[in-house]
N, C-alpha and C positions, 0 to 999 in steps of 0.2 A: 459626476465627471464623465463617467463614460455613457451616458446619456448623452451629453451636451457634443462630445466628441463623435459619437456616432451621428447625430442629427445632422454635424456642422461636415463630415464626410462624404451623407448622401446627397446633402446640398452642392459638395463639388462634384459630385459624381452625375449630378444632371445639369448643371452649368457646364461640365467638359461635354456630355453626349450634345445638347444641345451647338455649342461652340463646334464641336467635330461635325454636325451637319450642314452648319453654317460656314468655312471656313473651306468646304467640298468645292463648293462653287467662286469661291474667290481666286481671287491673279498673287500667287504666293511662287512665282518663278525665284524670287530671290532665295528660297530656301530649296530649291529642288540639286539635289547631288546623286550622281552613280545615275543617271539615264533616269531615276526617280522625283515624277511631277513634285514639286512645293507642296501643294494643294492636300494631294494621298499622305506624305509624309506629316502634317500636320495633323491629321483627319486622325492615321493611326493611333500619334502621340493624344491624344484626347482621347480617344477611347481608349488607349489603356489605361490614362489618369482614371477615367470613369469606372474602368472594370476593378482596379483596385481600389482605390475610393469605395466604391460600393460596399464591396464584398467586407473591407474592411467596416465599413459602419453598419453593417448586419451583423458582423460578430462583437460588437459593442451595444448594439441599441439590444440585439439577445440577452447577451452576457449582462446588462440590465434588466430586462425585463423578465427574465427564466432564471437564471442562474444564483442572482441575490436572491430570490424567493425560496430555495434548497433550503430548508434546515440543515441537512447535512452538510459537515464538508467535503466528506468524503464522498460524497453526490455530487456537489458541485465541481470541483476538482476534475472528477472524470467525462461530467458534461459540459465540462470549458474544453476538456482536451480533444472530444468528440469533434464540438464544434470546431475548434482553428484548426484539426485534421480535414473535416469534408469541406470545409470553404477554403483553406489552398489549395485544395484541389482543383476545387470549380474557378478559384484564380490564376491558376497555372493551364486550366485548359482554355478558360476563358482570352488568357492573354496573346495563348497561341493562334487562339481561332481570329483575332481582332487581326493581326499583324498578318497570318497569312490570309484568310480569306476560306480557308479550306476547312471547316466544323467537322466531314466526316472522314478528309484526311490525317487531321490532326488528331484523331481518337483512333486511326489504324497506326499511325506515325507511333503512337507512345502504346500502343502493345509491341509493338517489333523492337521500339528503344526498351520498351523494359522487358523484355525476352532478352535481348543483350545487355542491360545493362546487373538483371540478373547474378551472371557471372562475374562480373566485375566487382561489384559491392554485394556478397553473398552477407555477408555477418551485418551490418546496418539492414541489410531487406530481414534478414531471419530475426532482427530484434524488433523490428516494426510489425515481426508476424507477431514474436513473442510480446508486443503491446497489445496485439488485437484478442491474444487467447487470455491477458486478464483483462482488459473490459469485458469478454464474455463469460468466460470460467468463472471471473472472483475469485483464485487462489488468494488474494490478498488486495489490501487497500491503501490509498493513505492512513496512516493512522493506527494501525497494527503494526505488531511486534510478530520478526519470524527468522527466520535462519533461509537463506538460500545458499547451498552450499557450504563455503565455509565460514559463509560471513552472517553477524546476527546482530538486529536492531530496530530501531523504528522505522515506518516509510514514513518518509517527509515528501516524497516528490518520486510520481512516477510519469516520466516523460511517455514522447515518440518513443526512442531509443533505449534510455535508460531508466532504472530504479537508483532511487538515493536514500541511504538509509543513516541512520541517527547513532549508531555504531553503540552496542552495549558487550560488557561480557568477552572484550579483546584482550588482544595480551600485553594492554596496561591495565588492565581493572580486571575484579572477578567480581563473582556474585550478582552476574545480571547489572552492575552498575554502568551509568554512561563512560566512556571513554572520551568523549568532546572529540573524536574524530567521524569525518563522514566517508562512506563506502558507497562507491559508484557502479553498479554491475548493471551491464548489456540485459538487456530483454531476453533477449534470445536466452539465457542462462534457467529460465521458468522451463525451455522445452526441452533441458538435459539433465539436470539437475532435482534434486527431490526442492522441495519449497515445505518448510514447517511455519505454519502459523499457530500463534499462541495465543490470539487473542479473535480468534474468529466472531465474525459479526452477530451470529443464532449463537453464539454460546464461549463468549469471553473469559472464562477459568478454564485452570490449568488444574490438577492434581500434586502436590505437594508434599515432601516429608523432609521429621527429622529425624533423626536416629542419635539415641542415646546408649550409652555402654554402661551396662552393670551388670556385679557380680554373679557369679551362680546361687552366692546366699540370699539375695533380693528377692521379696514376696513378689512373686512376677506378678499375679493375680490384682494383689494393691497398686503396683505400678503402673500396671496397664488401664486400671481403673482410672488414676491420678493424671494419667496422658490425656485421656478422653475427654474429662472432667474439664482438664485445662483450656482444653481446646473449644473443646463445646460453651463454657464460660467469654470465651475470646471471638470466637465468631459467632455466636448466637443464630438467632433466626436466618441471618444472611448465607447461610452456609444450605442450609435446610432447602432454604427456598430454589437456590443453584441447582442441588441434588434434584429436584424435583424437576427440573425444567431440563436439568441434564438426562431422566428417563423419559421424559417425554421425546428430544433426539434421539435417542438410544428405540424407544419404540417404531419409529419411522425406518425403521434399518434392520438389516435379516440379523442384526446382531444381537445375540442372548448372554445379555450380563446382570451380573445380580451387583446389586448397589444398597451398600445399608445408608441405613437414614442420615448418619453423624459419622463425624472423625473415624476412622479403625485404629487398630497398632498389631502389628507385624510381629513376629517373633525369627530372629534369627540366629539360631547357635553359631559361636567362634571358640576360638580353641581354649581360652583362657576364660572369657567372660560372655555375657548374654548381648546383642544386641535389639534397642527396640525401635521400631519405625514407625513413627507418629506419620497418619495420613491423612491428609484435608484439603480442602478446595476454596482455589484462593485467586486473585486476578491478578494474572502474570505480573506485572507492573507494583503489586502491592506485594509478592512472593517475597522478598529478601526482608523487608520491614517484618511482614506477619513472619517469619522464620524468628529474627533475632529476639520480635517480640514471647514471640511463643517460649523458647528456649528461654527466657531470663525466669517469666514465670513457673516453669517446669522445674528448675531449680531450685526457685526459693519455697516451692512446694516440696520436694524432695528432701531439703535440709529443714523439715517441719519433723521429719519421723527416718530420723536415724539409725532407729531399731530396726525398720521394718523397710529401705530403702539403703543398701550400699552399693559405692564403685569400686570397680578392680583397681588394684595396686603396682600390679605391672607398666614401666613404662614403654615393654613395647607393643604399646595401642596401634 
């Protein structure tokens, strides 16, 4: 479709240029108003049919030919939005330059208009900058989960102006779940605000814990065995392989951390009981599943050995 659309565009875009040279020279007095010959006034209206005509079926016959070939989407996405920004451009100068005549007055004309218009629309210009810093930066993409500011969710859609996010984790739902509502934030909000991304492209896991409460009588040693165990059982190889590609970023960067192979667990004293913090890596998106999972099996492992696994008795946890 947008093949057939673009072809049958540029076809009117050179049957108008043609027509607008042919219609130069014609007796068109009946259309001529404001001291402005017929003849000019038609000539115009053609060529700007043909300048948007055109431009319009090159960002179609493209967006056929380049843009479906992306595997990604998140590639394509940002190379359609590329595109229909520098070709309104070239349609908007294009249109000026047709009607007045003047190519390199009209390219002095729109730096003095947008000198002033600047001031005018300060917050739409600072969001179209903040469009330009992620196509070049990547703080984020379609397709990622992140928090800007106070808002946190998916990008479904990142305009000119705006990001649209898929809304998780609001104050109708907890636990990372969707909310079914959508959050609209200005661009501009990436050049004031921190931006967390969670599901970055080099390296899609997050770090993960649960924390379980037990006694001071509890074999910590067995316990923390029993954590590891579970977890290692539950994520297997897939965890492994993460850690590994997680030190390889980690070696690219002045930064020195030491990362063990598998799962850890934590140890945190409280006043009455032991706290322990199960630690794994897990793809944001699968984080609240792999939690409940994990915890069910932790459980039914713990209520295996009674003797050597108890909880505090206080209920004020």
């Amino acid at each position: 479709m947008n093949r057939l659309l673009g072809i049958f565009s540029l076809i009117v875009s050179v049957v108008a240029t043609v027509a607008a040279n042919a219609v130069s020279t014609g007796d068109l007095t009946w259309l001529s108003t404001g001291g402005i010959e017929g003849g000019v006034i038609a000539q115009k209206t053609l060529l700007a049919v043909a300048v948007v005509a055109g431009t319009y079926g090159i960002y179609h016959l493209v967006r056929h030919l380049l843009v479906r070939r992306i595997a990604s989407k998140r590639r394509a996405h940002d190379v359609r939005n590329v595109l229909r920004f520098g070709l309104g451009a070239v349609t908007i100068i294009g249109l000026l330059g047709v009607l007045t005549e003047q190519w390199v007055g009209v390219l002095f004309s729109l730096g003095i208009v947008g000198f002033a218009v600047t001031f005018a629309l300060q917050q739409p210009l600072f969001s179209l900058m903040g469009w330009i810093y992620i196509m070049v930066k990547r703080p984020y993409q379609v397709g990622d989960r992140v928090r800007i500011g106070d808002a946190k969710g998916d990008v479904i859609e990142v305009d000119f102006l705006v990001t649209t996010l898929w809304e998780i984790n609001g104050e109708l739902v907890s636990s990372n779940q969707p909310s079914g509502r959508v959050v609209t934030l200005p661009n501009s909000t990436v050049l004031s605000s921190e931006v967390y991304n969670f599901s970055w492209e080099e390296f899609p896991y997050v770090w993960n814990e649960i924390s379980i409460q037990l006694s001071y009588e509890t074999d910590l040693a067995f316990a923390r065995q029993e954590l590891t165990d579970v977890a290692d059982d539950y994520l297997g190889e897939r965890m492994a392989q993460n850690i590994a590609r997680y030190r390889e970023l980690l070696a690219e960067t002045p930064v020195e951390l030491e990362v063990r192979d598998g799962p850890t667990v934590n140890v945190v004293q409280q006043e009455s009981w032991v706290e322990l913090r199960l630690r794994y890596l897990v793809h944001p998106r699968r984080g609240q599943r792999a939690k409940n999972d994990l915890y069910e099996r932790i459980l039914e492992r713990f209520k295996k050995n009674p003797d050597r696994i108890s909880f505090p008795v206080s209920r004020n946890r």
